[in-house]
C-alpha positions in Angstrom: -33.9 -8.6 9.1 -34.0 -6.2 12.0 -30.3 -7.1 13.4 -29.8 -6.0 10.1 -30.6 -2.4 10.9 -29.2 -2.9 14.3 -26.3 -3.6 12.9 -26.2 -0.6 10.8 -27.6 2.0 13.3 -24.7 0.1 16.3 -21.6 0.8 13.4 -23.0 4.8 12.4 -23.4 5.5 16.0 -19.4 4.4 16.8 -18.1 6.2 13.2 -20.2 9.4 14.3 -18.9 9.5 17.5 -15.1 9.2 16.2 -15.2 12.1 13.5 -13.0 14.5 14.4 -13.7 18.3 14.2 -12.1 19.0 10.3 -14.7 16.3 9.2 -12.0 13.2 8.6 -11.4 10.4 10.6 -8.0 8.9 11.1 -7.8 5.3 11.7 -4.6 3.7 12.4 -2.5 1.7 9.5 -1.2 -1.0 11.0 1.3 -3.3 9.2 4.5 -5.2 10.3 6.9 -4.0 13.2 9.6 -3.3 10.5 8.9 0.6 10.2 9.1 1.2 13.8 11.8 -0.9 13.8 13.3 1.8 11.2 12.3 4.7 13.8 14.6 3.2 16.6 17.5 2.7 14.6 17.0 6.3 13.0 16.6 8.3 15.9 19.4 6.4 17.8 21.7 7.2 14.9 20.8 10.5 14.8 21.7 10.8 18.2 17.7 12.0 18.8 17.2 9.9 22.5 13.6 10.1 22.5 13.1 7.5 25.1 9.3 7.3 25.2 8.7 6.9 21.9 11.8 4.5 21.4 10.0 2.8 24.3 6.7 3.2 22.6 8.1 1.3 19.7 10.4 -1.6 21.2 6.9 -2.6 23.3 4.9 -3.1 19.8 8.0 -4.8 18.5 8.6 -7.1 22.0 4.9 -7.9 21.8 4.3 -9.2 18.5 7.3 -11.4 18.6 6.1 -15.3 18.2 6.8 -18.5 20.8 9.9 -19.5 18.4 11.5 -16.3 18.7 10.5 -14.6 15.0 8.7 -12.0 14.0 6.2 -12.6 11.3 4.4 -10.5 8.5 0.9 -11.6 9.1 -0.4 -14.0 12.0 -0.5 -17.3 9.8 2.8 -16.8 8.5 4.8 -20.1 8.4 7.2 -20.4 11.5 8.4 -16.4 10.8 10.1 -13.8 8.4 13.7 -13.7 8.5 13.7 -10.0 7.1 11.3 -8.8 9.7 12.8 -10.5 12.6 16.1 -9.0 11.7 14.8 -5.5 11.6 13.2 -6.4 15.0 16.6 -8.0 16.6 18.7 -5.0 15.3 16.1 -2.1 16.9 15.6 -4.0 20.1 19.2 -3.8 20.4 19.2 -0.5 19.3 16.6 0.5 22.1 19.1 -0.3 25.2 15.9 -2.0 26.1 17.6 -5.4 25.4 20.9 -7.2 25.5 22.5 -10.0 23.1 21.5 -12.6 25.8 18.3 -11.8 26.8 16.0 -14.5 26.8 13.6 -13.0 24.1 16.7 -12.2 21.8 18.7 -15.9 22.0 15.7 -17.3 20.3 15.6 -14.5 17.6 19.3 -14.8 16.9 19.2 -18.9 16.6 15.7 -18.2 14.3 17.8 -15.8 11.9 21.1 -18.1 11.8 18.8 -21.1 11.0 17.2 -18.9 8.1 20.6 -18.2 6.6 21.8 -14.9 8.9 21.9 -11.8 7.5 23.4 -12.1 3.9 19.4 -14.0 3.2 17.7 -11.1 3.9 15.9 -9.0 1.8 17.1 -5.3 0.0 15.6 -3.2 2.4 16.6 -4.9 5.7 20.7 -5.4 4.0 20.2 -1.1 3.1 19.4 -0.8 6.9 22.4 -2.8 8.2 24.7 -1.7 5.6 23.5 1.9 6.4 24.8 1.8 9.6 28.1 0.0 9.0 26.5 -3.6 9.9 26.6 -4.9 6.1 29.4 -4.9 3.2 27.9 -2.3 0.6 28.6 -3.9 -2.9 30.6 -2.3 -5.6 28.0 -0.9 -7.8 24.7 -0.8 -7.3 22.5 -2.3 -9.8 21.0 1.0 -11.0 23.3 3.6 -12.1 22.6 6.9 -11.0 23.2 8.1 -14.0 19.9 6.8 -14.9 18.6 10.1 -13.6 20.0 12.2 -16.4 18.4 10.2 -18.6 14.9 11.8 -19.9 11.7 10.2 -19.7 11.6 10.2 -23.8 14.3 7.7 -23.4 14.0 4.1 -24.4 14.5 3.3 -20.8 14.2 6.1 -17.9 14.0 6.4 -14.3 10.7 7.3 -15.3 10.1 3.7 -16.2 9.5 3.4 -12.2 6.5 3.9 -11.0 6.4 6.8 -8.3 6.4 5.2 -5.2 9.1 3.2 -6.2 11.0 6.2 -7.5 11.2 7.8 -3.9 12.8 4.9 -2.6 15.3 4.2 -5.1 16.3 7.9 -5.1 17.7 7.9 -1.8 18.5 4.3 -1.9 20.8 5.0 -5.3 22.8 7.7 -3.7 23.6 6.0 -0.2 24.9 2.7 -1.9 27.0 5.2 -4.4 28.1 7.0 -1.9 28.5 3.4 0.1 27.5 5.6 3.4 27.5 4.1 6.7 27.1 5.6 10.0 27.6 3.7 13.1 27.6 5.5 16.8 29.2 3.7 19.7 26.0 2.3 21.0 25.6 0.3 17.1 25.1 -3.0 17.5 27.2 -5.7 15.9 25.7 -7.8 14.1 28.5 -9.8 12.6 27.6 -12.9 14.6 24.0 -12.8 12.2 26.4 -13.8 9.1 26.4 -17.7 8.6 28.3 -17.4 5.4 31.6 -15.1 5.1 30.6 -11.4 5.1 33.5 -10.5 2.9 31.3 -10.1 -0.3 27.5 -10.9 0.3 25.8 -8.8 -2.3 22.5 -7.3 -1.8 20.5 -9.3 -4.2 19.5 -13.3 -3.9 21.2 -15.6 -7.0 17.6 -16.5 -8.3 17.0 -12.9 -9.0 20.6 -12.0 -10.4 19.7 -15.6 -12.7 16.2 -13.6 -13.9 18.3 -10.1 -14.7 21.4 -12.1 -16.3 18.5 -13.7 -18.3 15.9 -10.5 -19.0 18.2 -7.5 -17.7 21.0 -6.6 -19.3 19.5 -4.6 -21.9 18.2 -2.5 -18.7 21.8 -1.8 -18.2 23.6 -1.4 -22.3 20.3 1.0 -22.6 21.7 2.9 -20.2 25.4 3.3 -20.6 24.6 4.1 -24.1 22.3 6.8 -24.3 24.3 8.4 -20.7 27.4 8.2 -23.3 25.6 10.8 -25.6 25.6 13.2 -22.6 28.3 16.0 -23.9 29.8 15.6 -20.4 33.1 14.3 -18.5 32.1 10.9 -17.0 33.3 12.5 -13.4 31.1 15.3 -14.3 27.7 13.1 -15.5 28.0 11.4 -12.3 28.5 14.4 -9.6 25.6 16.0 -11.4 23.2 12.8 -11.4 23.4 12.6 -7.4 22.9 16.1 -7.8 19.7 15.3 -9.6 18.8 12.6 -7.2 19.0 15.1 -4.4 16.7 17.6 -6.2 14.2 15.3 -7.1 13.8 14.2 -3.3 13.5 17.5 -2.2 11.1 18.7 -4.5 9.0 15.6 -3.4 9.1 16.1 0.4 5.3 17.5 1.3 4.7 19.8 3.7 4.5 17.4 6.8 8.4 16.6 6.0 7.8 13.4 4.4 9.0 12.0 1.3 5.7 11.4 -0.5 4.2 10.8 3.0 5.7 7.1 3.3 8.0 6.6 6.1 9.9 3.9 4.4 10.9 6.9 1.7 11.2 9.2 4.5 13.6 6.9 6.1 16.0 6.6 3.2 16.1 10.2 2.3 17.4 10.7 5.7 20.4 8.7 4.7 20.5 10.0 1.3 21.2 13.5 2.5 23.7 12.7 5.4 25.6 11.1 2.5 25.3 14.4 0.8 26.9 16.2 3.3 23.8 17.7 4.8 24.1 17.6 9.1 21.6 15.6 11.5 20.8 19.3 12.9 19.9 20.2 8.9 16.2 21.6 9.1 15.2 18.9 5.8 16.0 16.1 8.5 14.2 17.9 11.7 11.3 18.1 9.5 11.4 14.6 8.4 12.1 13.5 12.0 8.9 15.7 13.0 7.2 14.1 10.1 7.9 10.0 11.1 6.9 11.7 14.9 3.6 12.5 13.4 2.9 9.5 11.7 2.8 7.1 14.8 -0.4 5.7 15.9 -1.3 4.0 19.1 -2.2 0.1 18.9 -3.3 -2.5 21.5 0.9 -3.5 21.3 2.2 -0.2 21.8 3.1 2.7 19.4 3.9 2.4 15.4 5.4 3.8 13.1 2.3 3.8 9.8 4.1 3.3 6.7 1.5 5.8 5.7 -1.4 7.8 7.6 -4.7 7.1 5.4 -7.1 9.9 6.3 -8.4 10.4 2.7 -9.2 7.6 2.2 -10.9 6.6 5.5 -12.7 9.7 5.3 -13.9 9.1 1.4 -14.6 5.5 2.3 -16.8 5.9 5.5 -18.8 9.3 4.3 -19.6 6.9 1.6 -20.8 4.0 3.4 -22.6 5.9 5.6 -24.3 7.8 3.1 -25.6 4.2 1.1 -26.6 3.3 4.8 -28.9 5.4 5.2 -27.4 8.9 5.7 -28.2 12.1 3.9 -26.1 14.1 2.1 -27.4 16.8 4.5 -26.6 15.5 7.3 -23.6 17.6 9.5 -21.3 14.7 9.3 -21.6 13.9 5.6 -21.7 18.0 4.9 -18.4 17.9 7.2 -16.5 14.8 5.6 -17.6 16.4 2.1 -16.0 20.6 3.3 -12.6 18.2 4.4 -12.4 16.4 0.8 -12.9 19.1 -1.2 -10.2 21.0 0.3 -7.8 17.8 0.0 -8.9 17.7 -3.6 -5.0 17.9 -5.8 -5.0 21.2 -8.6 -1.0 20.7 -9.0 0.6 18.7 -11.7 2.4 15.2 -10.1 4.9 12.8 -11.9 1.8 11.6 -13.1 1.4 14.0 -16.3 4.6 12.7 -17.7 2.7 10.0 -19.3 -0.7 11.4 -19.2 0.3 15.0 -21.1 -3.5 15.8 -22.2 -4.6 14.9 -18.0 -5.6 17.6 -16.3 -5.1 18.0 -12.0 -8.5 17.0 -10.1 -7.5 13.6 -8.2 -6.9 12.9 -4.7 -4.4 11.0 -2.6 -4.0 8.8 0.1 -2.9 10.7 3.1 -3.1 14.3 4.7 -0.4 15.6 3.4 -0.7 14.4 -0.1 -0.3 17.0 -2.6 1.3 15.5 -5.4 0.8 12.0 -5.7 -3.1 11.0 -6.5 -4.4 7.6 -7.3 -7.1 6.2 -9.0 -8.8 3.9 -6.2 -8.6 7.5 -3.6 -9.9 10.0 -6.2 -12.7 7.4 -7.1 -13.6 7.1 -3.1 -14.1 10.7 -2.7 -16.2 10.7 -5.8 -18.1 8.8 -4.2 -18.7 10.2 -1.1 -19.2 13.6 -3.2 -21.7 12.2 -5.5 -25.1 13.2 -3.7 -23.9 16.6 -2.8 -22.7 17.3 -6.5 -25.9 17.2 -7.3 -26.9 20.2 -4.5 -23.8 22.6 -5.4 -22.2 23.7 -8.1 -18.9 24.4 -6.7 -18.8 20.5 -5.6 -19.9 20.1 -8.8 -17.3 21.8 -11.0 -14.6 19.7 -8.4 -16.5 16.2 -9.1 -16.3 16.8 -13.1 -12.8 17.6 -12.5 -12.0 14.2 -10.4 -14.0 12.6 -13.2 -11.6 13.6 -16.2 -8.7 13.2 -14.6 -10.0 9.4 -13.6 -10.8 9.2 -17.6 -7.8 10.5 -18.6 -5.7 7.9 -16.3 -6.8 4.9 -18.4 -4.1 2.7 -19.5 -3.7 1.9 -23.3 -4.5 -1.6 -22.5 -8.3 -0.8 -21.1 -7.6 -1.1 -17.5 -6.8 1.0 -14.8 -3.7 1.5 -12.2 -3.1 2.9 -9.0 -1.1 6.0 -10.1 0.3 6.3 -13.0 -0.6 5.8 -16.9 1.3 3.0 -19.0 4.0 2.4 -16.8 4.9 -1.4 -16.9 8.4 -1.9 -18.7 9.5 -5.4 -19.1 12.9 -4.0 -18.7 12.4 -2.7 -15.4 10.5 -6.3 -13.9 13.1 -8.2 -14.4 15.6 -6.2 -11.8 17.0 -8.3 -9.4 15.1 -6.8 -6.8 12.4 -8.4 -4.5 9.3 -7.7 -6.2 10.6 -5.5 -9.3 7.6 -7.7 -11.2 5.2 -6.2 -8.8 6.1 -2.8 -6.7 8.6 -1.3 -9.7 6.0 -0.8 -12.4 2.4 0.2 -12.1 0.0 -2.0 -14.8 -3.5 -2.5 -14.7 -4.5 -4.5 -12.1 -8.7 -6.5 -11.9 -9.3 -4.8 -8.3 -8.7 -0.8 -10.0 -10.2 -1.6 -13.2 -13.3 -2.8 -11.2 -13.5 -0.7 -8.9 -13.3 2.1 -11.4 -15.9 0.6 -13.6 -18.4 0.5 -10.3 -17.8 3.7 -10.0 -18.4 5.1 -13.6 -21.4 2.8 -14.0 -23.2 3.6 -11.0 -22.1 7.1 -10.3 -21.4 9.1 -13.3 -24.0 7.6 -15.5 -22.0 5.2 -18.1 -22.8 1.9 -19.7 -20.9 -1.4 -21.5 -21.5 0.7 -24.9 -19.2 3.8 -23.9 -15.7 3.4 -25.2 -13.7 3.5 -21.9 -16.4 1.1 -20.5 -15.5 -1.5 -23.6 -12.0 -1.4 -23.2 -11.9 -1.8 -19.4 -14.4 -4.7 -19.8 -12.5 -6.6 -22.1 -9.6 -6.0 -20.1 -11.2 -7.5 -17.0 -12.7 -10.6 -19.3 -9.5 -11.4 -20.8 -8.0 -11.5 -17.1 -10.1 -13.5 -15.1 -8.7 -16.7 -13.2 -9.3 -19.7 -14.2 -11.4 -20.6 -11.4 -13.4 -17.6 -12.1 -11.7 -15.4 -9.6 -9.7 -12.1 -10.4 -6.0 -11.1 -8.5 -6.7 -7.9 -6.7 -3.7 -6.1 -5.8 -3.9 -3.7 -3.4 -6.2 -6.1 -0.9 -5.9 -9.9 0.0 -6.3 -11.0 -2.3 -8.8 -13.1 -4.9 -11.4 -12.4 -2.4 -10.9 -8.3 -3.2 -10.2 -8.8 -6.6 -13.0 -11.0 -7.7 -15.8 -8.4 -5.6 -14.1 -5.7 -7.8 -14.5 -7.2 -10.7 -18.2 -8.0 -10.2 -19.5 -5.1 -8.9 -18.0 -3.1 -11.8 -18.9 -5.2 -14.6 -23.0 -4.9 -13.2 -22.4 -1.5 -12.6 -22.0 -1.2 -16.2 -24.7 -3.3 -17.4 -23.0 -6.8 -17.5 -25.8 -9.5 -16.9 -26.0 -11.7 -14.2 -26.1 -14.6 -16.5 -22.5 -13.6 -18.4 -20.7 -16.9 -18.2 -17.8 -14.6 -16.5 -20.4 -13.6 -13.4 -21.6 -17.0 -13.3 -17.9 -18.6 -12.8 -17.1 -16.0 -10.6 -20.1 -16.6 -8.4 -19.4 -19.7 -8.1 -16.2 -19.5 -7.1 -17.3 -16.8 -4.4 -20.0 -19.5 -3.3 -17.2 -22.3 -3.1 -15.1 -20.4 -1.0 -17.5 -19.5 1.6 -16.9 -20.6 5.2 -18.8 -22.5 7.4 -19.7 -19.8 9.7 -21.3 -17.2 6.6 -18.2 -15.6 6.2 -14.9 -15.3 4.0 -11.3 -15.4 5.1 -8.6 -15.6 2.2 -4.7 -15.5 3.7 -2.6 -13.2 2.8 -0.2 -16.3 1.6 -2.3 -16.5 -1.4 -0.6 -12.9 -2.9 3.2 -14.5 -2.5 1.8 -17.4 -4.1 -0.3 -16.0 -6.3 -3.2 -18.7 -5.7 -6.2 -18.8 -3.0 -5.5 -19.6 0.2 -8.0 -20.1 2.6 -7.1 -18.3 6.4 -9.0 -20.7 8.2 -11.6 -18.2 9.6 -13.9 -15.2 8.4 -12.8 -12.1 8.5 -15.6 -9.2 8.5 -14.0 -6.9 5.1 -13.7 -10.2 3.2 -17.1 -11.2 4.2 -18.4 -8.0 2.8 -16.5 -8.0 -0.1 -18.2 -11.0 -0.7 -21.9 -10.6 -0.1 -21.3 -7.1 -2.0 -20.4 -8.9 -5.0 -22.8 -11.6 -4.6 -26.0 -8.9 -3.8 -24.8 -6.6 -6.5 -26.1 -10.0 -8.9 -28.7 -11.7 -6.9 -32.2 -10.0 -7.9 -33.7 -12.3 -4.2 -31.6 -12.3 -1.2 -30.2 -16.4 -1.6 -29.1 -19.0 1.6 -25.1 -17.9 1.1 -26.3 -14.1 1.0 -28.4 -14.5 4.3 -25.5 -16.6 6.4 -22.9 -13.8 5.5 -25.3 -11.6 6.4 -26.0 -13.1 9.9 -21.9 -13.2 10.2 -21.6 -9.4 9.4 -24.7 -8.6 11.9 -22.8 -10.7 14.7 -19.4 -9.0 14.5 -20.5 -6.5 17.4 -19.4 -9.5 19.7 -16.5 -10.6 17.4 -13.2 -10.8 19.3 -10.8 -13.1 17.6 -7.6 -12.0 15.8 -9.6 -12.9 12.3 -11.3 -9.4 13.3 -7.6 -7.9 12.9 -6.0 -10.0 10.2 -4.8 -7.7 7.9 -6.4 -7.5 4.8 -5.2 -4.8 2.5 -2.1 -5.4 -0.3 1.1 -3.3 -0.3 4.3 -5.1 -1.2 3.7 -8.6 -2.1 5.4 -10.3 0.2 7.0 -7.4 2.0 3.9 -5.5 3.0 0.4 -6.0 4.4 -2.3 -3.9 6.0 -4.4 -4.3 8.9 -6.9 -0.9 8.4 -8.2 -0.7 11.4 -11.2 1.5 9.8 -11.9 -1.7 7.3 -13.8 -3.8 10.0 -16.2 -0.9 9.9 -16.6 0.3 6.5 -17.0 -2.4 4.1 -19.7 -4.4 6.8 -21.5 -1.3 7.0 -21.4 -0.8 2.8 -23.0 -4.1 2.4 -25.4 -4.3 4.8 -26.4 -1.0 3.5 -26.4 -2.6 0.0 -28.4 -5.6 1.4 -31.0 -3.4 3.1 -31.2 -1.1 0.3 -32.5 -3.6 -2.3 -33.9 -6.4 -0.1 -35.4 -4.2 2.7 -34.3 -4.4 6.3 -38.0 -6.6 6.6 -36.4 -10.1 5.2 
């Protein structure tokens, strides 16, 4: 197929040409208008008037809004998302862009009554009101802060959370202690969003109070009684676990001024320290404001806020692709993306070593700045991308091996693999009464990192289904498949991403195309196929946790795909060849399929539109394709 190659050569000519000189590229994150909505109503209520990027920011916001006056999460979300239009009402406001009775805010404001108003919303858009004075802060909030006294030996810990959840409740805990608020006299009022009586709205929805009253209390007794043991006055315990709140913030702000480089985080621990008595001039909040500042990319809509900048792992992903697309090792922009990785390689102990004691430092992270929180699916890119050159030098060498135990060491007792940290899925802590405690509080193995970790150790670092770790993880993945044949992936939309995962790993590690496992879940790839070669799976089917067709092919599903599918196809089959001549068309592809965003961050909260992904996974399976069919078919 020579568009095939054409294909190829068009993507490595763009990616070449958009390198930049320390060897990374830096694609933009795109996800919902909520986090620049959090910029507008920060900087206004830090008095910061930074009028072209708050104008930046309330043009994104203004343009994604929808015909009916909402804002949604992704394009084929029903009608619109009262939590994000919310956010969006309150920072247009905030702008002094827009007044109550404009004609794009009417509709808004009738959309979020007819939802149920403000008291519907979800925890983070009520901490955002109630932050600045616009929302009743409860009594208590659900998790003590006494909880961080409490050691990780404990039967239940603050430990218990997985990392990226821990830097959010952090602040979070100490600004509804504290019940801090700070309005200015340009706040809006938003008491004419409460449908119900504001007197007493609590932050959490009955059905998830019903769960905890059901599963939780024990969270809570666990608690009170081990905090008891503390040989302190109860005034005392509590002063000094805000104090410890406060510390462990700090000692988690990288060097850019971010909280573990995620705005949402960063946006919290602004709060967090106002509460503490800490000034808007204090140099922890300049450098957190500089921080967010740094963080905004540039869309077609206007400017946004990235939840997080992902320069690793665009980098590790596309010196990768390129490389099993024909590039050498050698070549300057390989050699270049390989100097920048190994100097972002981590050789500091994280959070992550609590439970992984034997572990030794050697992953990487997500973003730039990320110097204390690696994950599995970012340190297994840059092995990756590494690979061919670890074979050429022995200092890249000795930092590969390094990578490599630290991957091997981060297997969870159960066999599979999680994004950051070992064994951390308490029952206790799922059933919080907080929107997605199942899912964003704990960190268990998921199909998409066990795969994709097994891919990796099968076809990079030598191991087969008869090495231990390789047995466990394979069971794990058998014992977890869907009953259609598909796998869940977690951090991409959704069966799609989980099921290529989970295919490409198990052959990596010797699994046979005829396993009755590969055989359902080829099927179930080949049943979900569109009519046009290609795959498109909504992001509606990781709330409800069932496929969901989108309705249209988008070009990283499609690949996901046809990788799976040519990873187990000895001859290149009919479904194989139409997704190919989809992928080799997208250089004329203009819809907003090309956009959809495909990666997984908060399940139902959260999705990603990488705008690096429309590029890297086509080019890693046409590479793929060409590789073991030949660019001749």
């Amino acid at each position: 197929m020579l568009q095939v190659r054409q294909e190829i050569n068009r993507i490595q000519s763009l990616l070449l040409s958009q390198q930049k000189q320390d060897g990374s590229w830096r694609f933009c994150l795109e996800s919902s208008p909520t986090t620049d909505a959090h910029m507008i109503i920060l900087l206004r209520t830090l008095g910061i008037d930074d009028e072209r990027l708050i104008d930046g920011l309330a043009t994104r916001i203004a343009a994604l809004q929808q015909e009916n006056g909402a804002w949604k999460l992704y394009p084929d979300e029903a009608e619109g998302n009262l939590s994000t239009t919310l956010d969006c009402y309150y920072a247009l406001l905030f702008s002094r862009r827009y007044q109550k009775n404009d004609p794009r805010l009417v509709p808004a404001r009738e959309f979020i009554r007819a939802k149920g108003g403000l008291t519907e919303a979800n925890l983070l858009t009520k901490f955002a009101a109630a932050l600045t004075g616009q929302y009743k802060w409860p009594a208590h909030f659900l998790v003590p802060v006494e909880i961080a006294l409490l050691p990780p030996s404990s039967p239940v810990s603050f430990y218990d959370f997985v990392g990226y959840a821990r830097v959010h409740l952090a602040p979070m805990m100490i600004v509804a202690d504290r019940k801090f608020a700070k309005g200015t006299a340009d706040t809006p009022d938003l008491s004419d969003l409460y449908v119900t009586s504001p007197i007493s709205p609590g932050l959490y929805p009955h059905r998830l109070l019903d769960r905890f009253a059901r599963g939780g209390q024990p969270f809570l007794a666990s608690i009170h009684e081990h905090v008891m043991r503390l040989p302190l006055l109860p005034g005392l315990l509590h002063e000094l676990s805000l104090r410890r709140l406060e510390q462990f913030m700090l000692a988690r702000v990288e060097a850019d001024g971010t909280l573990y480089n995620y705005s949402t985080s960063t946006f919290f621990m602004v709060f967090a320290l106002l509460a503490r008595g800490y000034s808007p001039r204090d140099p922890h909040i300049a450098k957190a404001v500089v921080g967010l500042r740094d963080s905004v990319c540039q869309t077609p809509e206007g400017s946004h806020l990235q939840l997080a900048t992902s320069a690793v792992w665009d980098t590790s992903l596309l010196a990768h692709a390129l490389q099993q697309s024909g590039l050498s090792a050698n070549h300057p922009a390989i050699a270049s993306a390989n100097r920048y990785l190994l100097a972002k390689q981590q050789h500091t102990y994280g959070d992550w070593k609590i439970r992984n004691p034997a572990g030794h430092p050697g992953g990487w992270g997500f973003s730039d700045f990320n110097t204390l929180n690696p994950d599995i699916d970012d340190t297994t890119a840059a092995l990756r991308a590494l690979r061919a050159q670890s074979r050429l030098d022995k200092t890249t060498a000795a930092a590969w091996k390094r990578g490599l135990d630290w991957i091997l060491s981060m297997q969870n007792d159960d066999g599979g693999w999680p994004a950051f940290e070992k064994n951390t899925d308490s029952a206790l802590i799922r059933n919080l009464p907080i929107e997605g405690s199942d899912t964003v509080s704990t960190d268990p193995s998921s199909a998409d990192l066990t795969g994709r970790t097994l891919e990796f150790l099968g076809r990079y670092a030598g191991y087969k289904e008869s090495d231990a770790p390789v047995q466990k993880a394979v069971r794990w993945l058998l014992t977890h498949q869907e009953a259609d044949g598909s796998w869940y992936g977690r951090w991409g939309i959704a069966y799609v991403y989980g099921t290529w995962a989970a295919i490409t790993g198990l052959a990596a590690v010797g699994v046979t195309s005829t396993h009755p496992a590969v055989q359902k879940a080829v099927a179930w790839l080949l049943g979900t196929q569109n009519a046009d070669g290609g795959w498109g799976e909504s992001c509606h089917s990781d709330e409800k946790k069932t496929y969901v067709a989108l309705g249209a092919s988008t070009p990283s599903q499609t690949a996901w795909a046809l990788d799976a599918l040519i990873a187990v196809s000895p001859e290149p089959t009919p479904p194989i060849l139409r997704g190919i001549d989809f992928l080799s068309r997208q250089s004329q592809a203009t819809s907003w399929s090309v956009t959809y965003p495909t990666g997984g961050g908060r399940p139902g909260g959260t999705y990603f539109a990488y705008h690096s992904y429309r590029f890297i996974w086509p080019l890693l399976a046409l590479g793929h394709f060409e590789h073991k069919y030949g660019s001749s078919r």
